[in-house]
DRENBA-28691 format. One record per atom (N, C-alpha, C): atom name; chain; residue in three letters; x, y, z. Coordinates in nm, 3 decimals. Example, Ala and Ser with C-alpha at 12.3 -4.5 7.8 and 13.67 -1.06 7.14 Angstrom:
BEGIN
   atom   kette   rest      east     north        up
      N       A    ala     1.319    -0.569     0.780
     CA       A    ala     1.230    -0.450     0.780
      C       A    ala     1.320    -0.330     0.780
      N       A    ser     1.285    -0.225     0.708
     CA       A    ser     1.367    -0.106     0.714
      C       A    ser     1.290     0.003     0.787
***
This chain:
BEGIN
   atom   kette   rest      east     north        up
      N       A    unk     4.414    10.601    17.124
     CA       A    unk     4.471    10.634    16.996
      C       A    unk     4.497    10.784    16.990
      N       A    unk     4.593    10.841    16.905
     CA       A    unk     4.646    10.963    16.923
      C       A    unk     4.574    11.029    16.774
      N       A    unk     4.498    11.121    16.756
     CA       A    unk     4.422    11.166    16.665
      C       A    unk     4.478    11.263    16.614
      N       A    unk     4.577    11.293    16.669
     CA       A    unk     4.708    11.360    16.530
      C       A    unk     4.777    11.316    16.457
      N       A    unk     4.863    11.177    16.539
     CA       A    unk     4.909    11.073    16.470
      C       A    unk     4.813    11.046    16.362
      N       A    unk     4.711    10.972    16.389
     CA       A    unk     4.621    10.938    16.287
      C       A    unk     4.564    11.032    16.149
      N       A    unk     4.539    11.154    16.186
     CA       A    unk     4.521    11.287    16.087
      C       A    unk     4.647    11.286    16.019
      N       A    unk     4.766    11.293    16.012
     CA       A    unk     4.894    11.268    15.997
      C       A    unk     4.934    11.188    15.889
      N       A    unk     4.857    11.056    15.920
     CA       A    unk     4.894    10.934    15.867
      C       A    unk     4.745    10.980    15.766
      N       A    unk     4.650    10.996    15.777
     CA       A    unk     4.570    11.051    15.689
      C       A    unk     4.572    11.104    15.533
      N       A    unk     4.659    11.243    15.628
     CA       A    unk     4.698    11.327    15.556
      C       A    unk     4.802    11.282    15.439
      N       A    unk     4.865    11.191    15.488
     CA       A    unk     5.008    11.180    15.435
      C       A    unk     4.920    11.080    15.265
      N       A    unk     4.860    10.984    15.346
     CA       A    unk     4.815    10.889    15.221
      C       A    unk     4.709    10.915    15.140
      N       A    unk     4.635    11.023    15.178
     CA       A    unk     4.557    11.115    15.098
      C       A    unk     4.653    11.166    14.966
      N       A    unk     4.732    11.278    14.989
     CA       A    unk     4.806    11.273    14.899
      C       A    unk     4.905    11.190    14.850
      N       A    unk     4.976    11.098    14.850
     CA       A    unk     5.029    10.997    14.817
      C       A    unk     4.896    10.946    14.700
      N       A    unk     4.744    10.953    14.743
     CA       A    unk     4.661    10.938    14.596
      C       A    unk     4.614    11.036    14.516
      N       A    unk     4.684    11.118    14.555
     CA       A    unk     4.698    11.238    14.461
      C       A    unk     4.487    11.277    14.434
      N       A    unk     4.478    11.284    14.607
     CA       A    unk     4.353    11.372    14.653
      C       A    unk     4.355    11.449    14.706
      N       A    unk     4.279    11.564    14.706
     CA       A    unk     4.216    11.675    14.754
      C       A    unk     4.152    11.635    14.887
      N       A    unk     4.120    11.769    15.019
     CA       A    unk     4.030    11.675    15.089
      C       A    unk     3.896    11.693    15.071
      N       A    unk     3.853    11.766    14.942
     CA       A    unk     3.775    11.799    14.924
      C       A    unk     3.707    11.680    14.866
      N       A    unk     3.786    11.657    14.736
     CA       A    unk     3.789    11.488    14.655
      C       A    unk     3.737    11.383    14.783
      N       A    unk     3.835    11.385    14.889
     CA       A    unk     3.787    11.241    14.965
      C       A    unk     3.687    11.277    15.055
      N       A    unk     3.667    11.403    15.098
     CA       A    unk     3.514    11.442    15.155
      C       A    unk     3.443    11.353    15.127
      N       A    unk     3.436    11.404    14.983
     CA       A    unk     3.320    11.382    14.892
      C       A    unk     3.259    11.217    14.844
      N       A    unk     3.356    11.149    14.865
     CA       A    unk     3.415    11.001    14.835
      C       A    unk     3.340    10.895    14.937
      N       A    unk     3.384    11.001    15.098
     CA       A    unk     3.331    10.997    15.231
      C       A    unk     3.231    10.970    15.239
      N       A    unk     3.153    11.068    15.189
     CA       A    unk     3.013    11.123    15.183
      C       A    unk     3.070    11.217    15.363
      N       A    unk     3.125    11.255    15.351
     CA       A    unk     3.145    11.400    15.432
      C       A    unk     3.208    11.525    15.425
      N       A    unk     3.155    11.601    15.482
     CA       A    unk     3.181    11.765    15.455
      C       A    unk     3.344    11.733    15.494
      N       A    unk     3.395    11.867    15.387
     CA       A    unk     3.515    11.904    15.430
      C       A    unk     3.588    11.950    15.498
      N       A    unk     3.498    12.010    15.589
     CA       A    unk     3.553    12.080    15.758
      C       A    unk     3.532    11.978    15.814
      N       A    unk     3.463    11.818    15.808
     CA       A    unk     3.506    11.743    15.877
      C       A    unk     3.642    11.621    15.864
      N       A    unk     3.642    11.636    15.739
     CA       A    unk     3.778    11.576    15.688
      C       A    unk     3.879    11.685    15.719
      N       A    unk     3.917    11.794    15.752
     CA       A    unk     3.990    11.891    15.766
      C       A    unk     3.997    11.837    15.944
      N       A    unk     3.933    11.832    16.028
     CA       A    unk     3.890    11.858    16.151
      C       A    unk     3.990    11.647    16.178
      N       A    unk     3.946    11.591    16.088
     CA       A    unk     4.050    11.458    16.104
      C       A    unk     4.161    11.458    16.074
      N       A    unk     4.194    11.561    16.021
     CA       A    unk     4.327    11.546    15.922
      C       A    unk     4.376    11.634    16.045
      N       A    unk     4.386    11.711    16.123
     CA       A    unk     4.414    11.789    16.171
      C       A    unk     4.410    11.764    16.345
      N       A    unk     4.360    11.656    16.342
     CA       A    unk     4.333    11.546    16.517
      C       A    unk     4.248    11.577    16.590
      N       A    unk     4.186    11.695    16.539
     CA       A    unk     4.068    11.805    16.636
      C       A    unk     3.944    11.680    16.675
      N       A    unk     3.912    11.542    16.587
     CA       A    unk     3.817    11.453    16.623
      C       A    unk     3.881    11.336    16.598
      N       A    unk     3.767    11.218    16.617
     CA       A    unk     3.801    11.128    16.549
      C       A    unk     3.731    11.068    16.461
      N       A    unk     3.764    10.953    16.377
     CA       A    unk     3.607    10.919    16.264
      C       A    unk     3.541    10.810    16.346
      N       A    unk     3.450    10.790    16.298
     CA       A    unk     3.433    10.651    16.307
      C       A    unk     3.438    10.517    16.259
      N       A    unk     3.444    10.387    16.315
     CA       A    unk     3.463    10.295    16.239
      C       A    unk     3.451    10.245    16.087
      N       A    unk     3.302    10.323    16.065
     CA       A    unk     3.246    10.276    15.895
      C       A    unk     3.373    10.418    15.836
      N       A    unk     3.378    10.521    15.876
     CA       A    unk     3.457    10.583    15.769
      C       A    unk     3.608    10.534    15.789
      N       A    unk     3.651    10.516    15.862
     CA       A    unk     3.772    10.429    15.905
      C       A    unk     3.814    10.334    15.762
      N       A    unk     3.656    10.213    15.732
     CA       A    unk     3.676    10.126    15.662
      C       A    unk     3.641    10.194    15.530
      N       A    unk     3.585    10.308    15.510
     CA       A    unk     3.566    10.317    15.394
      C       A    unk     3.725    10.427    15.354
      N       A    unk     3.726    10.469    15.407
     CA       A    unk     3.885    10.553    15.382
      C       A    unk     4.028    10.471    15.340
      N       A    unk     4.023    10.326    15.457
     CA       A    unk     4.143    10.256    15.386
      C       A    unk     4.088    10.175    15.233
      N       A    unk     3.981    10.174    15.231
     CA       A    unk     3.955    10.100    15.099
      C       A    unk     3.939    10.230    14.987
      N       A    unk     3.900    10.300    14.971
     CA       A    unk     4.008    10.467    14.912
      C       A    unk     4.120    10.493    14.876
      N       A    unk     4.195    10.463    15.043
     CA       A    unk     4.310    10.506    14.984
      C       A    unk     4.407    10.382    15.000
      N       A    unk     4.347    10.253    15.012
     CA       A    unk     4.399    10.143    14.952
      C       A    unk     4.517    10.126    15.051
      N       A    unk     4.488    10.138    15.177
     CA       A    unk     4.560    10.088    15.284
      C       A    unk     4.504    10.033    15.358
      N       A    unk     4.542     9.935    15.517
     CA       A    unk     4.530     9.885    15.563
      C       A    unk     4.498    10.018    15.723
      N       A    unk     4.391     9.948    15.811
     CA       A    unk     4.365    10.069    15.925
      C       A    unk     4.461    10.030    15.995
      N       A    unk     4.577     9.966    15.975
     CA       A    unk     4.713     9.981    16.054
      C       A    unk     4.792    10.066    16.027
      N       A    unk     4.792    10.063    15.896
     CA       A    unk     4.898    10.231    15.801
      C       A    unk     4.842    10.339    15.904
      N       A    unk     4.675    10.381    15.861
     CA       A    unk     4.635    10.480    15.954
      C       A    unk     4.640    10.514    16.153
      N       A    unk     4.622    10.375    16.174
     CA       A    unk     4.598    10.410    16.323
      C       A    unk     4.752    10.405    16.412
      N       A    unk     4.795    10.301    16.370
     CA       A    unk     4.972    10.265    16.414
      C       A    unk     5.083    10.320    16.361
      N       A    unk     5.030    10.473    16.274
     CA       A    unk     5.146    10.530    16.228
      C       A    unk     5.259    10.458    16.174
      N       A    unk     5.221    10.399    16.067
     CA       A    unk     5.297    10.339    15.986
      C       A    unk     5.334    10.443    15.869
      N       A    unk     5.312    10.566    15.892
     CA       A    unk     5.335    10.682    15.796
      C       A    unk     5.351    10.824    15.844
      N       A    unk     5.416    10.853    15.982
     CA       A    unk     5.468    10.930    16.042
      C       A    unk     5.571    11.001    15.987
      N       A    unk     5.523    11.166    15.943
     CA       A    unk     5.656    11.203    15.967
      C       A    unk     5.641    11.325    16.059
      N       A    unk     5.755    11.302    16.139
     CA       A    unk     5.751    11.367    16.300
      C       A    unk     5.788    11.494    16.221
      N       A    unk     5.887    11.518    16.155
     CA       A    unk     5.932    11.648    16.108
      C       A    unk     5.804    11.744    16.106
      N       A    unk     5.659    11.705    16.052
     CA       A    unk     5.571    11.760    16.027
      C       A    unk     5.453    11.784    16.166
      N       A    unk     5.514    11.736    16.253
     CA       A    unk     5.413    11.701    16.381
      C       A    unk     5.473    11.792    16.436
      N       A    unk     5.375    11.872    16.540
     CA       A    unk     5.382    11.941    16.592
      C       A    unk     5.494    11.953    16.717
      N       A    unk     5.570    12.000    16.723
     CA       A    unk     5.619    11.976    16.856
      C       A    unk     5.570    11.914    17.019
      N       A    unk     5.440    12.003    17.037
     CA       A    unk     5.320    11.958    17.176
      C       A    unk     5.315    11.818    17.140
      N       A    unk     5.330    11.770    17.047
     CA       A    unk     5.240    11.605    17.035
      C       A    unk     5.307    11.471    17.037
      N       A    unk     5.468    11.557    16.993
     CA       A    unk     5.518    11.440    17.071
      C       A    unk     5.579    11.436    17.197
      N       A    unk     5.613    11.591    17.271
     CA       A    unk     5.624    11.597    17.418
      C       A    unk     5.540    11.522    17.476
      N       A    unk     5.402    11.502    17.437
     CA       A    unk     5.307    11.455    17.548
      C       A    unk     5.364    11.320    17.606
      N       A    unk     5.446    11.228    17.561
     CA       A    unk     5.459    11.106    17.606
      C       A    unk     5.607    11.171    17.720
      N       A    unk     5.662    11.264    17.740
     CA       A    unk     5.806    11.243    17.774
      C       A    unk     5.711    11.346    17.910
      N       A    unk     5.812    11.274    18.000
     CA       A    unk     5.853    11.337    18.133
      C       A    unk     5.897    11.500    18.153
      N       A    unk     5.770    11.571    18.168
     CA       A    unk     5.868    11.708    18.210
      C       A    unk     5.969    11.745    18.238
      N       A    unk     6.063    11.660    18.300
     CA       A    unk     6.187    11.725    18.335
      C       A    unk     6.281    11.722    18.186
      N       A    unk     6.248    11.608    18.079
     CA       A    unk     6.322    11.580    18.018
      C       A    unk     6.285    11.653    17.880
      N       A    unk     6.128    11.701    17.906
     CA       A    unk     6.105    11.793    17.788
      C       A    unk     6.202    11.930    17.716
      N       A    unk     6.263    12.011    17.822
     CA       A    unk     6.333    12.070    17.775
      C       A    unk     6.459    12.064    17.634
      N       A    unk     6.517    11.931    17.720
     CA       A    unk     6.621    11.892    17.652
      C       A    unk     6.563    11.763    17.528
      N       A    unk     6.435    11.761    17.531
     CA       A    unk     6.426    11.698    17.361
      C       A    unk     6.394    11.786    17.288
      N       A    unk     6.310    11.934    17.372
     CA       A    unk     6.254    12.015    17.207
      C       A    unk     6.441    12.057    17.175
      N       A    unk     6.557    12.095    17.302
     CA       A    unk     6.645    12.136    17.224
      C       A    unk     6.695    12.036    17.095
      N       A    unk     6.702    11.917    17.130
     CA       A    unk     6.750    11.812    17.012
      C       A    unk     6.639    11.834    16.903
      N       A    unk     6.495    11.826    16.894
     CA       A    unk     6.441    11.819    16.807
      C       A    unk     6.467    11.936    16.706
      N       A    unk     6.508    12.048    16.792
     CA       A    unk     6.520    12.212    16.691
      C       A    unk     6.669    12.176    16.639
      N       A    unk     6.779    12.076    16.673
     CA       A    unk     6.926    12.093    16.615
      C       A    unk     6.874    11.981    16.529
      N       A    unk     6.800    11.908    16.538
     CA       A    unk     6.745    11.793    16.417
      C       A    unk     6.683    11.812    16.285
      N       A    unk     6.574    11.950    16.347
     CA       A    unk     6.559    12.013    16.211
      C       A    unk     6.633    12.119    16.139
      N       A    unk     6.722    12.121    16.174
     CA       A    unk     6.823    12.204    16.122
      C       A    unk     6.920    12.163    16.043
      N       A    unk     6.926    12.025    16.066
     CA       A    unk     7.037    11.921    16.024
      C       A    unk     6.987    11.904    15.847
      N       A    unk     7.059    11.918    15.790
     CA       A    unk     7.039    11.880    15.605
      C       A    unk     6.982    11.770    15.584
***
């Protein structure tokens, strides 16, 4: 599993409930540098907070884990190179930079 994707998809439905990550820390029963540290892909959770997070934020751990709430615009560039072939990396960050440029 890709733990940016997932921080991502986190992130995204966190606010979508119009929480803080301080709010769902707390909700957690965990510190906020560790909800920061998920939201951000630096770890991963574990299963029980897994289940207690989609029942929170009232999704399914498919929304979260299968990126059913991706938005690449916001992802880092490194993270989605990792799947592509070096030779071909060049020529997607150029498309990805004329993509975000696009209205």
């Amino acid at each position: 599993m890709n733990n940016k994707i997932i921080g991502i998809n986190v992130k995204k439905y966190r606010r979508a409930a119009g929480l803080t990550q301080e709010k769902l820390a707390e909700m957690l029963d965990i510190s906020t540098v560790h909800m920061s540290h998920i939201e951000c892909g630096h770890v991963s959770m574990s299963l029980e907070i897994l289940v207690r997070l989609c029942e929170i934020l009232k999704v399914t751990p498919n929304h979260i884990l299968n990126g059913a709430y991706i938005d690449y615009a916001e992802m880092p560039s490194d993270s989605i190179m990792a799947g592509i072939p070096e030779k071909r990396q060049l020529l997607a960050r150029k498309l990805i930079e004329v993509l975000r440029d696009c209205p």
